[in-house]
C-alpha positions in Angstrom: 15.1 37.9 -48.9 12.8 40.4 -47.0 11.8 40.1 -43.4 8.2 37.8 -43.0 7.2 39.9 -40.3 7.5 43.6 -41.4 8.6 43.0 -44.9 10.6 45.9 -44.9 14.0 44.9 -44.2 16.5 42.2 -45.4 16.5 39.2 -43.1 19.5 38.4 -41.5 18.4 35.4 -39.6 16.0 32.4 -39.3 14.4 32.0 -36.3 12.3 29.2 -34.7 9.2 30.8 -33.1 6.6 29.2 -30.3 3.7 28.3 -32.1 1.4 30.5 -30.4 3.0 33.1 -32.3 2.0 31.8 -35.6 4.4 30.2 -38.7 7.2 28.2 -36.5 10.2 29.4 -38.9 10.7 32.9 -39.9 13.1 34.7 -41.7 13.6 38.0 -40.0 15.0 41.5 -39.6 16.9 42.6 -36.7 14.3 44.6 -35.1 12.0 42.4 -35.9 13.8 39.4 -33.5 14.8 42.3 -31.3 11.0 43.0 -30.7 9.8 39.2 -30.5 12.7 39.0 -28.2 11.7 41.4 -25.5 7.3 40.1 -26.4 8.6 36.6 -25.6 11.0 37.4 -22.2 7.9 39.6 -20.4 5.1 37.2 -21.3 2.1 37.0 -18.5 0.4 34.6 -17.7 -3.6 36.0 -18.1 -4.8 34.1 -15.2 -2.1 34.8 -12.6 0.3 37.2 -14.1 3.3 35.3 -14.0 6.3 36.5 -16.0 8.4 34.1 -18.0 11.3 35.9 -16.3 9.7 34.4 -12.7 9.1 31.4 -13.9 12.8 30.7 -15.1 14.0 32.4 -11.8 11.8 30.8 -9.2 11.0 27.3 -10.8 7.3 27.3 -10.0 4.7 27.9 -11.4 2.2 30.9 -10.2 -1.2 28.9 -10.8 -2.2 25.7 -12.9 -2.7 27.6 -15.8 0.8 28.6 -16.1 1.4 24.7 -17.3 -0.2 25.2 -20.6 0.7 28.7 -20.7 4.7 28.4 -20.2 4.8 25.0 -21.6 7.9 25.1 -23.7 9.3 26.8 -20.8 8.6 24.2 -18.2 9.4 21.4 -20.6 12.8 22.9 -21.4 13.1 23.1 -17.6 12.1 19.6 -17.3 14.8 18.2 -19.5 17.7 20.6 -18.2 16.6 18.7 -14.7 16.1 15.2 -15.9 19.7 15.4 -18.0 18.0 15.4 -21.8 14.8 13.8 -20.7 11.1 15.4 -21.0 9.7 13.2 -18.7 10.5 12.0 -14.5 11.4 8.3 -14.1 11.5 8.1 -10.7 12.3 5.5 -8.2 9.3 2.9 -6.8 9.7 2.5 -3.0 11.0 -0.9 -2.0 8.9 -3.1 -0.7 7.8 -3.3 2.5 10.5 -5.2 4.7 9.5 -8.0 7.0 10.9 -6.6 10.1 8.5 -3.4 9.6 5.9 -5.6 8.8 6.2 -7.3 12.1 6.9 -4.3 14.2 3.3 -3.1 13.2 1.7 -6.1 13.8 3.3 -6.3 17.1 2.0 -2.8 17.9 -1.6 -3.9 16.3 -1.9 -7.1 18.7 -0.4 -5.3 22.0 -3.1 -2.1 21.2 -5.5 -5.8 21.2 -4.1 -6.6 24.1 -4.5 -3.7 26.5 -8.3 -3.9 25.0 -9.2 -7.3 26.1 -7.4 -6.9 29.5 -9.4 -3.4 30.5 -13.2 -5.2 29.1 -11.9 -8.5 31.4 -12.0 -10.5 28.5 -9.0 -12.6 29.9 -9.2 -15.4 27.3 -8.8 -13.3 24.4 -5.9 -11.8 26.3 -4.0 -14.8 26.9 -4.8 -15.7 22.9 -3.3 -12.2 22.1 -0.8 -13.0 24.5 0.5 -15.9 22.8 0.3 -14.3 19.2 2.7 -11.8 20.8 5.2 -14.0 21.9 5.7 -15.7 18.5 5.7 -12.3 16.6 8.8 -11.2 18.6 10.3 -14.7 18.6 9.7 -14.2 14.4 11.2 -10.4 14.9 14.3 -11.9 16.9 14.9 -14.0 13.6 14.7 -11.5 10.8 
């Protein structure tokens, strides 16, 4: 079988090809994969100029267009980090716990506090005061 690149040589091997480079399967020459080889390892992005080469070196991308650009790339990259997977499934935060809860409320109502006391508003106060006390009775319980 001849090469379906050059059509010169025998192919020796099939090769699977992006599909930016047209048919996904090939059968090819030697040089031929040789030269696809060394096109596909110094690829650049057009918009920052990114090599493939940094890419797999740095794990980053250069600019938002290197996403689409480098996609099999970063996908590969993706699934060698997430054991297999192509996409993250990440933890959720837990939920909010009580004591936190009540610490911030407790620093909401004393922020009131020092408020009403400095505009003389002395029965707000002692109602602030009040809501205090049973926060941190409520804190002393959790």
């Amino acid at each position: 079988m001849r090469c379906q690149r050059c059509g010169k040589r025998e192919a020796v091997v099939r090769v699977k090809l992006p599909e930016d480079m047209g048919q996904t399967e090939q059968a090819l020459c030697e040089v031929c994969v040789r030269e696809i080889a060394q096109q596909h390892k110094e690829r650049r992005c057009p918009n920052c100029g990114m090599t493939r080469r940094q890419l797999l070196h740095l794990r980053k991308v250069g600019c938002a267009n290197c996403y689409s650009f480098f996609s099999e790339e970063i996908e590969s990259m993706i699934r060698q980090f997430q054991h297999g997977h192509s996409k993250h499934y990440g933890t959720r935060p837990e939920e909010e716990s009580p004591e936190r809860r009540l610490t911030q409320e407790l620093s909401r109502l004393k922020e009131q506090l020092n408020r009403a006391v400095l505009s003389e508003e002395y029965e707000e106060a002692d109602k602030l005061k009040r809501q205090i006390l049973a926060v941190e009775e409520d804190l002393r319980h959790v």
